[in-house]
The first five atom37 places (N, CA, C, CB, O) and aatype in JSON, in Angstrom:
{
  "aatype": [20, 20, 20, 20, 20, 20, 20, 20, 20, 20, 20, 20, 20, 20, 20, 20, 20, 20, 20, 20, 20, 20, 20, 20, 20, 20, 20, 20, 20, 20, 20, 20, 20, 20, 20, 20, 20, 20, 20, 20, 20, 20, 20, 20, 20, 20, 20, 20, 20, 20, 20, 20, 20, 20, 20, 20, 20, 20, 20, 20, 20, 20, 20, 20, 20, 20, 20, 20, 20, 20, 20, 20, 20, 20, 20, 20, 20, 20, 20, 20, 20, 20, 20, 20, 20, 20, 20, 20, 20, 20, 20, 20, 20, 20, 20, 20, 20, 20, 20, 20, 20, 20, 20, 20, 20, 20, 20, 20, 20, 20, 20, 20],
  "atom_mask": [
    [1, 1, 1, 1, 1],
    [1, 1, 1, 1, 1],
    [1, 1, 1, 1, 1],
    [1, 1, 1, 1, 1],
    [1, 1, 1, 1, 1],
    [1, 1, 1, 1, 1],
    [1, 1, 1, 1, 1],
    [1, 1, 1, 1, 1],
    [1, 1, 1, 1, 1],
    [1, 1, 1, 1, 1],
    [1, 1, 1, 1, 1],
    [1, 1, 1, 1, 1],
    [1, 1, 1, 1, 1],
    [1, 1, 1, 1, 1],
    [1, 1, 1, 1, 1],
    [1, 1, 1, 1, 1],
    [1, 1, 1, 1, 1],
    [1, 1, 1, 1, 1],
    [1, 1, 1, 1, 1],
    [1, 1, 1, 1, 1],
    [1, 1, 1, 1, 1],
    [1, 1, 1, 1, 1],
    [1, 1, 1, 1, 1],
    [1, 1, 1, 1, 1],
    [1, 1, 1, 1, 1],
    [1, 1, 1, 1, 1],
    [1, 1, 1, 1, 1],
    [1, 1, 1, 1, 1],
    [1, 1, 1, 1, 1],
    [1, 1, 1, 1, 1],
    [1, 1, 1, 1, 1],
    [1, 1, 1, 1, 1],
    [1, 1, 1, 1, 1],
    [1, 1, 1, 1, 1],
    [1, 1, 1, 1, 1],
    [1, 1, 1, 1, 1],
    [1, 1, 1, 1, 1],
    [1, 1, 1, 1, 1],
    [1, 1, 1, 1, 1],
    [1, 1, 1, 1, 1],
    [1, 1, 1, 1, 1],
    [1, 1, 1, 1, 1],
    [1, 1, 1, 1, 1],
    [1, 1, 1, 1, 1],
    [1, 1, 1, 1, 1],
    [1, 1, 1, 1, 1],
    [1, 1, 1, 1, 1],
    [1, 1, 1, 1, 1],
    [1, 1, 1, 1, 1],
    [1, 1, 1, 1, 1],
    [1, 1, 1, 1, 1],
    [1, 1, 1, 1, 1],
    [1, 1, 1, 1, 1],
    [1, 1, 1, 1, 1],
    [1, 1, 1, 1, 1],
    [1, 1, 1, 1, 1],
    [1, 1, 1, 1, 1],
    [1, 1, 1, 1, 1],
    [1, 1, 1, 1, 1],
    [1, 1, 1, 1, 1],
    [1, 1, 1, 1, 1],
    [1, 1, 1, 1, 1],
    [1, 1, 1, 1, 1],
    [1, 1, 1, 1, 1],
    [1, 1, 1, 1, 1],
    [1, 1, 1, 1, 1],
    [1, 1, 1, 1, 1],
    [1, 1, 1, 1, 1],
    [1, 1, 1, 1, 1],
    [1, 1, 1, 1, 1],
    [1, 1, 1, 1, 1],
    [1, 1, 1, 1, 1],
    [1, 1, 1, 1, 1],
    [1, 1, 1, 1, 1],
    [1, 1, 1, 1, 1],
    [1, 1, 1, 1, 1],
    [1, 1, 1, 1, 1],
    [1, 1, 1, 1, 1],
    [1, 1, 1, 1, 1],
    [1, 1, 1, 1, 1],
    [1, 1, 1, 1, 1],
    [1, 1, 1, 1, 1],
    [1, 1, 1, 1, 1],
    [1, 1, 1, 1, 1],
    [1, 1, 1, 1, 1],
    [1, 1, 1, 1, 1],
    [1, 1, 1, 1, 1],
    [1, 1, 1, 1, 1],
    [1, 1, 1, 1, 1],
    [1, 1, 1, 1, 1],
    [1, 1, 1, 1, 1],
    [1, 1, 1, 1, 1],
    [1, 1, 1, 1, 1],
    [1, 1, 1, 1, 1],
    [1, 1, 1, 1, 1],
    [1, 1, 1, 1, 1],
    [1, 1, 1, 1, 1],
    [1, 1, 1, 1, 1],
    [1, 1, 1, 1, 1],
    [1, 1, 1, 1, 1],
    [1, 1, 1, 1, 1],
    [1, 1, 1, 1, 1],
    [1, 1, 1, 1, 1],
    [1, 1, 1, 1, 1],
    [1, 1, 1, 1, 1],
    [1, 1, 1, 1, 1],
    [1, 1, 1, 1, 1],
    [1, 1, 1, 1, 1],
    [1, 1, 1, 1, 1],
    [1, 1, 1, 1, 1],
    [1, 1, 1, 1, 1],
    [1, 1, 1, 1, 1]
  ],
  "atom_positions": [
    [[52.81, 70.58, 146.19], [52.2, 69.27, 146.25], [53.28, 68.19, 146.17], [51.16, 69.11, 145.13], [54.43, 68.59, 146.01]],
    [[53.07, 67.0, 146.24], [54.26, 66.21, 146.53], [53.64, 65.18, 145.99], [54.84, 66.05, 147.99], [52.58, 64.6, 146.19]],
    [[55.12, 65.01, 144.79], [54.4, 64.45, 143.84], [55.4, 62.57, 144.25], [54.61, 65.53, 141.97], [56.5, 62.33, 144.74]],
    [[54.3, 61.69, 143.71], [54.43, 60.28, 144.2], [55.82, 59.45, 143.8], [53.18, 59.52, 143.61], [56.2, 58.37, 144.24]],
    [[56.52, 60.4, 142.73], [57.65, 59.74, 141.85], [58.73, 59.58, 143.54], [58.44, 61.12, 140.13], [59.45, 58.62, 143.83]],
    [[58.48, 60.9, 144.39], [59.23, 60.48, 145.6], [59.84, 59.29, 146.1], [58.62, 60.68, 146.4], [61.03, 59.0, 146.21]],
    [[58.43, 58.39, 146.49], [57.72, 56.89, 146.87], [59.35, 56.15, 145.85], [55.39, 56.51, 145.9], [60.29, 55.51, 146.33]],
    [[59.22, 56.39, 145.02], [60.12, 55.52, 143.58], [61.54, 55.44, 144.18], [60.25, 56.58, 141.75], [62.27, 54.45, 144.19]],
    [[61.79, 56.65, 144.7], [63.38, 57.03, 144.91], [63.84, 56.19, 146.22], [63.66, 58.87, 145.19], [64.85, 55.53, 146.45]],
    [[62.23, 56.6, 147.32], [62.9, 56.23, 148.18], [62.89, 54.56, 148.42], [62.5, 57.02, 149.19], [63.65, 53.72, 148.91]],
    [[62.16, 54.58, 148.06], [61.81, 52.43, 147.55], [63.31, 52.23, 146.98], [60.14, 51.88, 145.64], [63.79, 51.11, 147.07]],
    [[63.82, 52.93, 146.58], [65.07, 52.59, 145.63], [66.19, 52.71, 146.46], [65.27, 53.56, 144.33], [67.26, 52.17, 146.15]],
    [[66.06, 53.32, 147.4], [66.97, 53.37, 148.31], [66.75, 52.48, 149.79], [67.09, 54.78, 148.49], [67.71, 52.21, 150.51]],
    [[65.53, 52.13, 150.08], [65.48, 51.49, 151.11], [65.85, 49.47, 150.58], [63.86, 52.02, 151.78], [66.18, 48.57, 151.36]],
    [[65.61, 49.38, 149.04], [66.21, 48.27, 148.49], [67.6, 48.25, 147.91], [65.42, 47.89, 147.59], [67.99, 47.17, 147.44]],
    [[68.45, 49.35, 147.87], [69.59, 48.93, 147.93], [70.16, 48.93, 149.46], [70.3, 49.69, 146.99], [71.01, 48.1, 149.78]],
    [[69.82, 49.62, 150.14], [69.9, 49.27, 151.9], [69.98, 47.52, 152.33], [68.2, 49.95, 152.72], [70.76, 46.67, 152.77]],
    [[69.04, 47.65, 152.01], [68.95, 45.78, 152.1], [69.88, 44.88, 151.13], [67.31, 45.21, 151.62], [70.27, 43.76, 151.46]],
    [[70.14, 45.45, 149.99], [70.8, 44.69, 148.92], [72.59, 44.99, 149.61], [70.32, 45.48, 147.03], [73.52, 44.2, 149.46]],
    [[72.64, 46.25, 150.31], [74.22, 46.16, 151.16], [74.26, 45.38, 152.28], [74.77, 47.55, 151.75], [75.38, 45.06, 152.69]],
    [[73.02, 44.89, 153.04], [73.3, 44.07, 153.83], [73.13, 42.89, 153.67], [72.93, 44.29, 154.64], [73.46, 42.2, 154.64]],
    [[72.6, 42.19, 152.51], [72.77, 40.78, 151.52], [74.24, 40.37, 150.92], [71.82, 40.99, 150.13], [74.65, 39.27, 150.55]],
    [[75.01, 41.94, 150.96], [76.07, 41.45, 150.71], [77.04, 41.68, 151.2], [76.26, 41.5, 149.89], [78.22, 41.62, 150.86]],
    [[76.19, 42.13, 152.58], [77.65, 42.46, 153.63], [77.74, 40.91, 154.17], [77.38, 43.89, 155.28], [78.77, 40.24, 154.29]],
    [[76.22, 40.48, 154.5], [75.73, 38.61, 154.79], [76.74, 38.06, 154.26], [74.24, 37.83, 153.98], [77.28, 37.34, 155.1]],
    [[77.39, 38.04, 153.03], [77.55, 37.09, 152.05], [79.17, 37.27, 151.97], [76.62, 37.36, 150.61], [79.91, 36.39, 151.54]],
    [[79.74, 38.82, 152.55], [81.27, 38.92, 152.6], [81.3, 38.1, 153.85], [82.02, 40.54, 152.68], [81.58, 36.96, 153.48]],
    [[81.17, 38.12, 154.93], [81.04, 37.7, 156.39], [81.51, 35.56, 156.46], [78.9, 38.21, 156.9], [81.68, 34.86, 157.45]],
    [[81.54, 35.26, 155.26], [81.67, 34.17, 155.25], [82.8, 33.64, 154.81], [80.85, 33.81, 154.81], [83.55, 34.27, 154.06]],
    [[83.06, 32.38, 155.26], [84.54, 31.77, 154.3], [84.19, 30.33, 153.31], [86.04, 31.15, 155.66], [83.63, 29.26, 153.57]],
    [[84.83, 30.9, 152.06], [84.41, 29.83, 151.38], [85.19, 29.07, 150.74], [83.66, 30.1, 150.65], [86.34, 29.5, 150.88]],
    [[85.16, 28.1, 150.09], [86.73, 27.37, 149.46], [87.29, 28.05, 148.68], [86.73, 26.08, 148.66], [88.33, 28.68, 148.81]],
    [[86.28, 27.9, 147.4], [86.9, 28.61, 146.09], [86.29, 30.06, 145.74], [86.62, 27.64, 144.77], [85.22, 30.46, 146.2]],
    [[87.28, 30.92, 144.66], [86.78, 32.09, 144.65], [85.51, 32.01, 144.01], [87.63, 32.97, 144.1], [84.78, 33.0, 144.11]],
    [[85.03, 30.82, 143.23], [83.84, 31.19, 142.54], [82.54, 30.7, 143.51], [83.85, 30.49, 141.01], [81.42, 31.18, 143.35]],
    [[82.74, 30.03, 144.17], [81.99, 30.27, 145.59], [81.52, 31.15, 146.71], [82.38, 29.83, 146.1], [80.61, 31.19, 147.54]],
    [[82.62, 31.87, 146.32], [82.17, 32.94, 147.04], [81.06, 33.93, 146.38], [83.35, 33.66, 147.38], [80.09, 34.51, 146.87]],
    [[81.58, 33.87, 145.08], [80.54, 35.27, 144.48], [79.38, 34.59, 143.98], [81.23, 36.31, 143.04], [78.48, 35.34, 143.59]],
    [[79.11, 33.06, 143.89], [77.91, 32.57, 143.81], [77.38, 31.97, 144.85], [77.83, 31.88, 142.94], [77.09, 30.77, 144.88]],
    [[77.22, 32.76, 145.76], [76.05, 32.29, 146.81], [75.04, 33.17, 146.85], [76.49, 32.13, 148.27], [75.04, 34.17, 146.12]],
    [[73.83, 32.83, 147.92], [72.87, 33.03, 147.45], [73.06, 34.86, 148.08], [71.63, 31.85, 147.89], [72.92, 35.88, 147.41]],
    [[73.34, 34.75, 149.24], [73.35, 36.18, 149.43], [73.75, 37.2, 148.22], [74.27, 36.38, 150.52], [72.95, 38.09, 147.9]],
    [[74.78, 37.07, 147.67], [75.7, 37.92, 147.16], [74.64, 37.64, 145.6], [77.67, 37.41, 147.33], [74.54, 38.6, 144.84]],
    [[74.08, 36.64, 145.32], [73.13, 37.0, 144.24], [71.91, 37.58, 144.87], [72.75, 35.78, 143.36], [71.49, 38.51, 144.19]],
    [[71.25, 37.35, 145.88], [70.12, 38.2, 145.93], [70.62, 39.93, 146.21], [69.13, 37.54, 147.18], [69.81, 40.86, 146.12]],
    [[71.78, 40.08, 146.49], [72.04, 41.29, 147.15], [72.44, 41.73, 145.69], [73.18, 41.37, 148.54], [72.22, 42.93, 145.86]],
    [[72.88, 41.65, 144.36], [72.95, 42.1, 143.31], [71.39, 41.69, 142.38], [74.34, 41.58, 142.82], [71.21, 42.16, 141.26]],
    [[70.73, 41.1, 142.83], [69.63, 41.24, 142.14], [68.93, 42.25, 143.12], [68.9, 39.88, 141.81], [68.38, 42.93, 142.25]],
    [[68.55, 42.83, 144.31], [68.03, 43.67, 144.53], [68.72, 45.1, 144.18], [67.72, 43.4, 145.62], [68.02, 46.11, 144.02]],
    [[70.01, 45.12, 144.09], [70.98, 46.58, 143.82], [70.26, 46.65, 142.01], [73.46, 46.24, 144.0], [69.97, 47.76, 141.57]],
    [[70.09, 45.7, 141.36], [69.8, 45.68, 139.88], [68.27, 46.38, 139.71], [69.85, 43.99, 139.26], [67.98, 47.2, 138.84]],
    [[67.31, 45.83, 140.8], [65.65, 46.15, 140.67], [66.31, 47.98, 141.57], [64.04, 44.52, 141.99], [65.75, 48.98, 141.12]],
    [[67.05, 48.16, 142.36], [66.84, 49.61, 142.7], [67.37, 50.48, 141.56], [67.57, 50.01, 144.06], [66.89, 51.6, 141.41]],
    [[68.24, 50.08, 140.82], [68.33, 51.17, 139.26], [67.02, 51.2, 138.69], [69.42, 50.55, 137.84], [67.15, 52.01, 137.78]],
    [[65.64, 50.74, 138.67], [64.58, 50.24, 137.47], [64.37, 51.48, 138.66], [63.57, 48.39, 136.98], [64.97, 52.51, 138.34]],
    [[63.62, 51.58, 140.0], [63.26, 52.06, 140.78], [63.67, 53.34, 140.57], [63.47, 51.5, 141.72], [62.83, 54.16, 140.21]],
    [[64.99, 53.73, 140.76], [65.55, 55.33, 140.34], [64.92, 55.56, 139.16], [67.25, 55.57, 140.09], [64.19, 56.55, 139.04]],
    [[65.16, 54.54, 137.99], [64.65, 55.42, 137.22], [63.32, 56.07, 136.77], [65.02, 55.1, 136.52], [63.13, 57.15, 136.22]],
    [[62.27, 54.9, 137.26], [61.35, 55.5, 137.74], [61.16, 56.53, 138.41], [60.98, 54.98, 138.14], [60.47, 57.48, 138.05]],
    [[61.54, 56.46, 139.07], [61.42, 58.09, 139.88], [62.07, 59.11, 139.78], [61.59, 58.17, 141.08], [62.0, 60.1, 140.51]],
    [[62.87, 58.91, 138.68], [63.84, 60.21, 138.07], [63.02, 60.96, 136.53], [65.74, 59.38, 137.52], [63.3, 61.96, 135.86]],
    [[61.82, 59.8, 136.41], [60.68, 60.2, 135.22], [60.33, 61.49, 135.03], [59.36, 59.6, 135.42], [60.46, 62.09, 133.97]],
    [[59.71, 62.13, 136.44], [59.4, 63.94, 136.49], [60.17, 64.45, 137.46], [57.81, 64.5, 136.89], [60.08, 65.65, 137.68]],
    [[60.9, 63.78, 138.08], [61.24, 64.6, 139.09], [63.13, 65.18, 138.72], [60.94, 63.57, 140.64], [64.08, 64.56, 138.24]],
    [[63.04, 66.29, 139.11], [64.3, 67.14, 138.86], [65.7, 66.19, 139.4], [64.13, 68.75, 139.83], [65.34, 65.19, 140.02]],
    [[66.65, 66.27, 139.32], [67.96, 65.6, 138.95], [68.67, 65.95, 140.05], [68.68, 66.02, 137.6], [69.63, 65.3, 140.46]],
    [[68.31, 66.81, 140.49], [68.7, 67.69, 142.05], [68.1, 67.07, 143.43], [67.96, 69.39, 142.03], [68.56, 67.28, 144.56]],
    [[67.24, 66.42, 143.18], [66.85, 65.65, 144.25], [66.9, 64.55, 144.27], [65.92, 65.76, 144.57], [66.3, 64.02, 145.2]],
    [[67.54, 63.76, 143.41], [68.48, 62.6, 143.51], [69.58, 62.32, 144.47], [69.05, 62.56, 142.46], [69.69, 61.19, 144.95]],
    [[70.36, 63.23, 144.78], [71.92, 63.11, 145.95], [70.92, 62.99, 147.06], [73.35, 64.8, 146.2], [70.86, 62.05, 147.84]],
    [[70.16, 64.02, 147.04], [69.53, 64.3, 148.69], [68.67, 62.91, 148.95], [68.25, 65.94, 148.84], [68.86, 62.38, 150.04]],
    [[67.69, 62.24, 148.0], [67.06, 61.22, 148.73], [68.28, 59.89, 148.99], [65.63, 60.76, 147.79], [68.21, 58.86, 149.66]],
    [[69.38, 60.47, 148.13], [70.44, 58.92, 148.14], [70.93, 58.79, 149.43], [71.94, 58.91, 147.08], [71.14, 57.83, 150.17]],
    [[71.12, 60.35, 149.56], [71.95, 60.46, 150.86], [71.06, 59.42, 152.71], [71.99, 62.67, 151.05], [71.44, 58.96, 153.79]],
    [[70.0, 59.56, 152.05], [69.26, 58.78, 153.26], [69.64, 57.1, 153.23], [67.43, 58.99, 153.07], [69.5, 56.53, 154.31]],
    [[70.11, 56.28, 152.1], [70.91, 55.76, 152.02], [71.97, 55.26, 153.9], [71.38, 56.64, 150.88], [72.02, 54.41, 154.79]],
    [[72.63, 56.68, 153.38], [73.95, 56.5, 154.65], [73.31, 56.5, 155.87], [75.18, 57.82, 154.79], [73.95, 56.0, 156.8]],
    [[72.09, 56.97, 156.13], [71.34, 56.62, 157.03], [70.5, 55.46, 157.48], [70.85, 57.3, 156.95], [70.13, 54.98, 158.56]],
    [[70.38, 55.27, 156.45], [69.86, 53.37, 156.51], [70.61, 52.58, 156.52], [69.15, 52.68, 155.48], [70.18, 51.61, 157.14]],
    [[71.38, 52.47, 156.22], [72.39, 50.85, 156.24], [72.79, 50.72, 157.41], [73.85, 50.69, 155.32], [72.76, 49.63, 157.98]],
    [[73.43, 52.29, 158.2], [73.94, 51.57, 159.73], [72.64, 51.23, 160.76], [75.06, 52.82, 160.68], [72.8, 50.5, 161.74]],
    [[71.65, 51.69, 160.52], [70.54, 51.48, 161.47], [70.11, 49.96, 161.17], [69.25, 52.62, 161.23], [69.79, 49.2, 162.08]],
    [[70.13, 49.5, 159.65], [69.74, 48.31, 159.56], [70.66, 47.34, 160.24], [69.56, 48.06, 158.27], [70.23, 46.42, 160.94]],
    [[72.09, 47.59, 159.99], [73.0, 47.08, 160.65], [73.1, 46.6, 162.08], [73.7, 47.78, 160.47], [73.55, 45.55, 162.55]],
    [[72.45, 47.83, 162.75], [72.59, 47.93, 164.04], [71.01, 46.85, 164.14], [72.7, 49.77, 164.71], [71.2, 45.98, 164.99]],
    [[69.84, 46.76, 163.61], [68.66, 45.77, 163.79], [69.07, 44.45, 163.17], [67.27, 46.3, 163.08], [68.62, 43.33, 163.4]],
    [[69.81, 44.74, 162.52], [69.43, 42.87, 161.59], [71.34, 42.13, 162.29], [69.34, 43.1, 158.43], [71.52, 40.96, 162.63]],
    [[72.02, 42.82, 162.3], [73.59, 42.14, 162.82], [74.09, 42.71, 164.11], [74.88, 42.48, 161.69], [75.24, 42.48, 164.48]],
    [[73.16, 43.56, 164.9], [73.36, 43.69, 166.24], [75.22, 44.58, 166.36], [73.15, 41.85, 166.97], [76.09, 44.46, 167.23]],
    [[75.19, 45.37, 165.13], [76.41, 46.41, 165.49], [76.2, 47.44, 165.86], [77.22, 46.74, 164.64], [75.28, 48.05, 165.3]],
    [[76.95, 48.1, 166.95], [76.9, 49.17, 167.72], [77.11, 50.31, 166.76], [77.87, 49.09, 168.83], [78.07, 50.56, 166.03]],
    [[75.69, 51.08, 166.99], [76.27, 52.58, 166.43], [76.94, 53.64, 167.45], [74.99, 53.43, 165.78], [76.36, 54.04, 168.47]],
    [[77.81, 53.91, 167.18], [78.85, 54.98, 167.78], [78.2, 55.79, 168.12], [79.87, 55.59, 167.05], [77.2, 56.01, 167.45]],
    [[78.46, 56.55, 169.23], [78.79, 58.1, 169.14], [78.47, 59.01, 167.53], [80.55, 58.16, 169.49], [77.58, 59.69, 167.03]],
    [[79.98, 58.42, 167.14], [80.67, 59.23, 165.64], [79.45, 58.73, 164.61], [82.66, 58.48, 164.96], [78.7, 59.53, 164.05]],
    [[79.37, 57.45, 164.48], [78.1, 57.61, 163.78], [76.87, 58.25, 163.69], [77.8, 56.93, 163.78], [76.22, 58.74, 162.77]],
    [[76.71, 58.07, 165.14], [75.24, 59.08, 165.56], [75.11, 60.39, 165.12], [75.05, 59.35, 167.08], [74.11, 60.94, 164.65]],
    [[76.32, 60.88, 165.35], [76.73, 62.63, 164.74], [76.71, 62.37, 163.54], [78.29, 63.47, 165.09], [75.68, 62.94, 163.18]],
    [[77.42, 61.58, 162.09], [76.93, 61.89, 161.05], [75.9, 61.48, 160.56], [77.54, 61.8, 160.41], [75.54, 61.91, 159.47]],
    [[75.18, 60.57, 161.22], [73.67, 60.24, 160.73], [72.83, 61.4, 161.41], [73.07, 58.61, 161.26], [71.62, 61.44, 161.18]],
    [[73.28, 62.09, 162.03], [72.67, 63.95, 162.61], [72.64, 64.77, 161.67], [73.63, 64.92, 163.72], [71.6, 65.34, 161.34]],
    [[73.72, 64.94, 161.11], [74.2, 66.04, 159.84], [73.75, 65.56, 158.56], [75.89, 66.23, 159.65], [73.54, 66.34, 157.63]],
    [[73.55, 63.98, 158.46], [73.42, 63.93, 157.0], [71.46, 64.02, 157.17], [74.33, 62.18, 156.16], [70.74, 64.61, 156.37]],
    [[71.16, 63.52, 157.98], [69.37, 64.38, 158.61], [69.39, 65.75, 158.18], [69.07, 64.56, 160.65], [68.87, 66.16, 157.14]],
    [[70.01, 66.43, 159.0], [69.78, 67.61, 159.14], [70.26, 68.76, 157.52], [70.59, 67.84, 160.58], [69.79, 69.79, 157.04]],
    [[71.22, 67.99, 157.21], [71.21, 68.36, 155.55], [70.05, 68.29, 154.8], [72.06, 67.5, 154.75], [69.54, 69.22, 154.19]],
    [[69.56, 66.92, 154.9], [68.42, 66.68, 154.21], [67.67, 67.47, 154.3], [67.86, 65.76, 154.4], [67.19, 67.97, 153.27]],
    [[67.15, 68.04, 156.0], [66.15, 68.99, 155.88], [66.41, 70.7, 155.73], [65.4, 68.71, 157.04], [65.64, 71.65, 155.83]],
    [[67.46, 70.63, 155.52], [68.17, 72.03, 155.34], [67.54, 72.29, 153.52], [70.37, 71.85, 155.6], [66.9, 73.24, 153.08]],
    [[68.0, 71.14, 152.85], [67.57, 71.17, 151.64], [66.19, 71.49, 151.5], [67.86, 70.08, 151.08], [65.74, 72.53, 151.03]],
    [[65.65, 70.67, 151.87], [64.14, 70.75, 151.45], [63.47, 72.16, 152.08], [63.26, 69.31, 152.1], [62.5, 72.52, 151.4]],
    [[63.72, 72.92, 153.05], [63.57, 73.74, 153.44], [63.4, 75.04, 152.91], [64.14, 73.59, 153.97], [63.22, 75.99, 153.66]]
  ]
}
């Protein structure tokens, strides 16, 4: 049966996805001073969402085994370049395509 703590992990990972591209937003810029840079708004919303996806893990690390933590993270490396490629229009490779293949196909090797 498949239990809902799943939902937790992967919520936790599809919001730090977004919280790397809030602060990829927020490197992408030039600013005067150094404390300008790390207080803008990107680079705070992109550490306040990386902050709500720890509450999220841990939620979902409540019943569920410790072993299936790497494997849902790993979908992670699969999300950020796809978001990348929708929200900042960067080309996924070839080479990318192949390890976003393997790190898939791990996943389902695992669960298997």
């Amino acid at each position: 049966m498949f239990d809902y703590h799943y939902f937790y992990l992967i919520g936790s990972v599809l919001v730090a996805s977004f919280s790397q591209l809030l602060l990829k937003k927020g490197a992408q810029g030039q600013y005067d001073s150094f404390l300008k840079q790390y207080l803008n708004p990107w680079v705070i919303g992109g550490y306040i969402l990386l902050f709500g996806s720890v509450f999220l893990t841990i939620l979902g690390l409540r019943t569920l085994s410790y072993m299936n933590a790497p494997v849902v993270e790993a979908l992670g490396y699969v999300l950020v370049p796809i978001l990348s490629a929708v929200f900042f229009h960067e080309k996924i490779t070839l080479r990318k395509s192949v390890g976003i293949g393997c790190i898939v196909a791990g996943m389902i090797i695992f669960y298997i």
